[in-house]
N, C-alpha and C positions, 0 to 999 in steps of 0.2 A: 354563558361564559363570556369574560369580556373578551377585547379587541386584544389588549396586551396577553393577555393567556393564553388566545388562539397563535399567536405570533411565539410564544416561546414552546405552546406544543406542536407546532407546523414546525420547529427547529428542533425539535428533540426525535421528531419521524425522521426528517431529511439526517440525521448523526446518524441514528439506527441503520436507516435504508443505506448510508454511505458505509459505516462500520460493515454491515453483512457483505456489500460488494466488495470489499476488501480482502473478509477471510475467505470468500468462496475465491477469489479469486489468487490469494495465498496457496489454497489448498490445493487449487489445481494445479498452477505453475509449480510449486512444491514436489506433489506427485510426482508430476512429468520428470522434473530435472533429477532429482535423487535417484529416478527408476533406471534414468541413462546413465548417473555415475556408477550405480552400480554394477549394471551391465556392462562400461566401461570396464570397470575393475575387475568383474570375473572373469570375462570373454577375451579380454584384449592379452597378446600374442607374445611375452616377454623373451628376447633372448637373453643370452649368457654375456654379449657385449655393451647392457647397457649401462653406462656406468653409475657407482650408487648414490653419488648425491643427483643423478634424475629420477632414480627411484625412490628416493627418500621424499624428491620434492611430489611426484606424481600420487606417492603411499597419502601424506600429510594434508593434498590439494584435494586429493577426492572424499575423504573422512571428513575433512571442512565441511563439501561441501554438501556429504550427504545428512553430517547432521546440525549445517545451517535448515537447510530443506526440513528435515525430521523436527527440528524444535517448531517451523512456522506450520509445519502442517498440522503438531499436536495443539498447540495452540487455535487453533481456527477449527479440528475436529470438537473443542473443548468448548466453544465458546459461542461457535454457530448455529450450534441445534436451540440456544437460550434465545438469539435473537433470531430463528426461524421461528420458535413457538408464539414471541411477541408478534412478530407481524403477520402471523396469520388472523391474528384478533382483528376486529374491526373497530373496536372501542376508541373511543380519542384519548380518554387517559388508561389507555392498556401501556403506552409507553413509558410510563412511568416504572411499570415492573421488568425494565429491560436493563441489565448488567452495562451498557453497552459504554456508556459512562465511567462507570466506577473498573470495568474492563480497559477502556481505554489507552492506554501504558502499552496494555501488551498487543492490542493490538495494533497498535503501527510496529512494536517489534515485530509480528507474526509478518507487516505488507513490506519495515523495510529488509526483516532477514532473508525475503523470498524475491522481493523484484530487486534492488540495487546490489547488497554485499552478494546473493544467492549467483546472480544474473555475473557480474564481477568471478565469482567463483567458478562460474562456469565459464568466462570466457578463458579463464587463465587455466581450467583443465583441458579446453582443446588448443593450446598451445604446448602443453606439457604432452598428452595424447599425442601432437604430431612428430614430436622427438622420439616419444617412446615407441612410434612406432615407423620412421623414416631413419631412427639414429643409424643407419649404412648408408643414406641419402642426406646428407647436413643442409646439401643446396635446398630441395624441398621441404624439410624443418623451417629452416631460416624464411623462404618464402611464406609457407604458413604461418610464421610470425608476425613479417612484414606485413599480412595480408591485416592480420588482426588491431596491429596498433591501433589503425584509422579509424576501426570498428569502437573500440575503445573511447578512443575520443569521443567519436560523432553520442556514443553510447551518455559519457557523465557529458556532454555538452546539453544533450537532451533532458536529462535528470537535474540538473543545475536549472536550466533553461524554465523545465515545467514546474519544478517547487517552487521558482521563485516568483512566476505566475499567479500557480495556486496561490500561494502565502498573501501578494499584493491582492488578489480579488477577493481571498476570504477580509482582508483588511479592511478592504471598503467594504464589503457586505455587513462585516460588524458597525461599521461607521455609521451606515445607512441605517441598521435596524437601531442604534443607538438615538440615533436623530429623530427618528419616528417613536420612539417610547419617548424621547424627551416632550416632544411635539405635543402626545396626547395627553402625556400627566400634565404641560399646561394649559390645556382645554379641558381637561375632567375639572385641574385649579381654578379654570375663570368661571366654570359656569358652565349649564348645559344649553344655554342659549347662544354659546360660541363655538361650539363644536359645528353648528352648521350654519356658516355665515350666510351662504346664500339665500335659506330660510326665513332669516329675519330678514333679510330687505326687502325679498317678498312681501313679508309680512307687514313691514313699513310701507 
């Protein structure tokens, strides 16, 4: 196998290996939060004074968010066991028979319904939770509000911060592997006695 095929299947493992950490880790954060809105939802303690548009927004907020959760986790149950069976193989072109690609779409749906809107959802049902369940206390509502904005911010400052990270490093990573397939197809073009300059002047 040449140089250039080793380089784009050494990029088609690192998609796969990165696509599986994603939904595995969709699927748990998933889990987890949907398991708590639920539980939210059955367990928590409703009186008769709270009035109904907080229960309309708390009914509306927790159904969100339990089937944001529920779509990223069917998705990642659906699509994980295709790219667990490929990389258990050992084969260098077993990757090729991996979804993970032509899946691709859904899955950044499945990492971003579970970490940013999913996470978003949850912060905004424990602010609704502290109403619903302080509404005879406003001061300690409001306070647990308070508490939260900052969290928020620090929260998409973070998320803004790290995409646009990622986004500039996968940038240049393409750059770089561009420059090097350019590199070698004009060294395969000159000749194979310029592929290894050192060699020849040796040899001179």
């Amino acid at each position: 196998m040449s140089k250039p095929e080793n380089n784009v299947t050494a990029l088609n493992w690192r998609r796969l290996h990165l696509s599986r950490a994603k939904l595995k880790a969709s699927a748990r954060t998933s889990a987890l939060l949907a398991g708590f809105a639920m539980v939210a939802m059955v367990e928590i303690n409703l009186t008769k004074d709270i009035p109904e548009p907080l229960l309309i927004a708390f009914c509306v907020c927790t159904t969100l968010l339990v089937s944001v959760h529920m779509l990223a986790l069917m998705i990642s149950t659906c699509i994980l066991p295709n790219l667990e069976a490929v990389a258990s193989i050992h084969g260098i072109a077993a990757v090729n028979e991996s979804p993970h690609e032509k899946m691709a779409v859904y899955i950044e749906i499945a990492w971003g319904s579970s970490t940013v809107f999913g996470i978003l959802l949850f912060i905004a049902e424990i602010a609704i939770i502290c109403w619903v369940v302080f509404i005879d206390s406003p001061h300690a509502a409001i306070a647990g509000t308070i508490v939260l904005i900052p969290v928020v911010c620090l929260f998409l400052f973070f998320a803004l911060h790290f995409y646009r990270n990622l986004i500039a490093h996968k940038f240049e990573r393409s750059a770089q592997n561009v420059q090097e397939m350019e590199d070698m197809i004009k060294q395969l073009q000159a000749g194979p006695h310029v592929l290894n300059p050192t060699s020849a002047v040796l040899e001179v």
